[in-house]
C-alpha positions in Angstrom: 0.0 0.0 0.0 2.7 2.3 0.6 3.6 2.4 -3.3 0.1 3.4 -3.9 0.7 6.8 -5.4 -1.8 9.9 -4.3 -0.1 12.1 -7.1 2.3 12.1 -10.3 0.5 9.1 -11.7 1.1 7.5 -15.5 -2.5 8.7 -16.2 -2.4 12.1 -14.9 0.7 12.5 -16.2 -0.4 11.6 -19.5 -3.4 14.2 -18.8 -1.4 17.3 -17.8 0.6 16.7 -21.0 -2.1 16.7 -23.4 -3.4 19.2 -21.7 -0.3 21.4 -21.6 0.0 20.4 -25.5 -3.0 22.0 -26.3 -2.3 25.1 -24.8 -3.9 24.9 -21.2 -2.2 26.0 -18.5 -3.3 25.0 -14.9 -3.0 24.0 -11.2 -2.5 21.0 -9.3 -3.6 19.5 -6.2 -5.1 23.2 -4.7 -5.2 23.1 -1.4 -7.3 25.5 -1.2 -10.5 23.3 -2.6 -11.8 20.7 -1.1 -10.5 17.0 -2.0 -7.4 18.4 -3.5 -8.3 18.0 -7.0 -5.8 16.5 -9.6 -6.1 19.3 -12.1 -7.4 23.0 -11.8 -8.1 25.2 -14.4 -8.5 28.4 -12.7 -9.5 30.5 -15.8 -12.5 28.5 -17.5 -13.3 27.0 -13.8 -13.0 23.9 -14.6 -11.4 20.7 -12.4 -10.1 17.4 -14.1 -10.7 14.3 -11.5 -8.5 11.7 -13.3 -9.6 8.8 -10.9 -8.1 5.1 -11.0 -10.4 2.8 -11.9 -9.6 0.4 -9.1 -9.7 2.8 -6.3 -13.0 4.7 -7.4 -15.0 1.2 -8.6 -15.0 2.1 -12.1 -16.8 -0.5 -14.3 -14.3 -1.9 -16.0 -12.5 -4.7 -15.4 -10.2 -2.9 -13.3 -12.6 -1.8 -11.0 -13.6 -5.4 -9.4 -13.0 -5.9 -6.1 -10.6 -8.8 -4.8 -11.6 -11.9 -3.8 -9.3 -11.9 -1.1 -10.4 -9.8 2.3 -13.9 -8.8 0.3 -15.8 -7.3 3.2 -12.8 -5.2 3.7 -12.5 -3.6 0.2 -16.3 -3.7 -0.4 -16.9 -0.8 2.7 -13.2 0.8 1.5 -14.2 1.2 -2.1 -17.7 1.9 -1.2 -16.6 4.7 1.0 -13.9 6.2 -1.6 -17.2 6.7 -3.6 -19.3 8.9 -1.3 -16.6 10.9 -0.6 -15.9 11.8 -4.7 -19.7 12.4 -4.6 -19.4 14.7 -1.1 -16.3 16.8 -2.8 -17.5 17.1 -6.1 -21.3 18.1 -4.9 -19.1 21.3 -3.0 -17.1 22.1 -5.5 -20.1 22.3 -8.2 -21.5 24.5 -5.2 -18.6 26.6 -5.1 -19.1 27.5 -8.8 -17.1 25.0 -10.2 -17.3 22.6 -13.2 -16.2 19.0 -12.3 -14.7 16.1 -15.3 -14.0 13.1 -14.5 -11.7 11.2 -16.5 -11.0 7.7 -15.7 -7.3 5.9 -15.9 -9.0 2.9 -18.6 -9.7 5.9 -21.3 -6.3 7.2 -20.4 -4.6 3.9 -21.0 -6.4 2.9 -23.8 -5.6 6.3 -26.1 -3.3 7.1 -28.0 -2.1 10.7 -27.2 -4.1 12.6 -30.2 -6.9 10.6 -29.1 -6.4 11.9 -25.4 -6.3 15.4 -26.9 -9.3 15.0 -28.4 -11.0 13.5 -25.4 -10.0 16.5 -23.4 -11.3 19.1 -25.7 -14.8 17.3 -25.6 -14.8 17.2 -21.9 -14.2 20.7 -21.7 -16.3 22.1 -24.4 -19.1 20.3 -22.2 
């Protein structure tokens, strides 16, 4: 558990490059907003969530919970969930646009293809 990264990911890596290529230019991790958010752009009010697919209980086939201990990860996962709900409930409040992009898309495209991606989530 202790290699379990909070920050600097592959995928948001990959995310704040695309999004660098295209011209954006943005925050990380404010402090300032609740949950911390991965990715802040200040000037269109927008935040980029890029969550991990195992640790948020995405639907894909990363997102299962192990067989091993279930009970235990079932009420973890299950609470990591409420929580994205909580934060990004206040920070929609607080005037904000939330995005959630998940670490199988990121994977899965090839960088133009994340480009694109990223435009359509924030034309939204």
């Amino acid at each position: 558990m202790s290699l379990i990264r909070a920050k600097d990911t592959k995928p948001e890596i990959a995310v704040r490059r695309a999004l660098h290529a295209l011209g954006y230019r943005f925050r990380l991790h404010d402090h300032t907003l609740p949950g911390r958010p991965d990715i802040v752009l200040r000037k269109h009010r927008v935040i980029i969530q890029v969550k991990g697919c195992f640790w948020h209980s995405h639907r894909c086939l990363r997102g299962r919970i192990p067989c091993g201990n279930r009970a235990y990860w079932a009420s973890k996962l299950a609470a990591n969930k409420i929580r994205d709900r909580k934060t990004a409930r206040q920070l929609r409040n607080m005037g904000w646009q939330v995005r959630t992009i998940w670490e199988c898309d990121v994977r899965r495209c090839a960088p133009d293809r994340l480009a694109a991606r990223l435009m359509s989530l924030l034309r939204c």
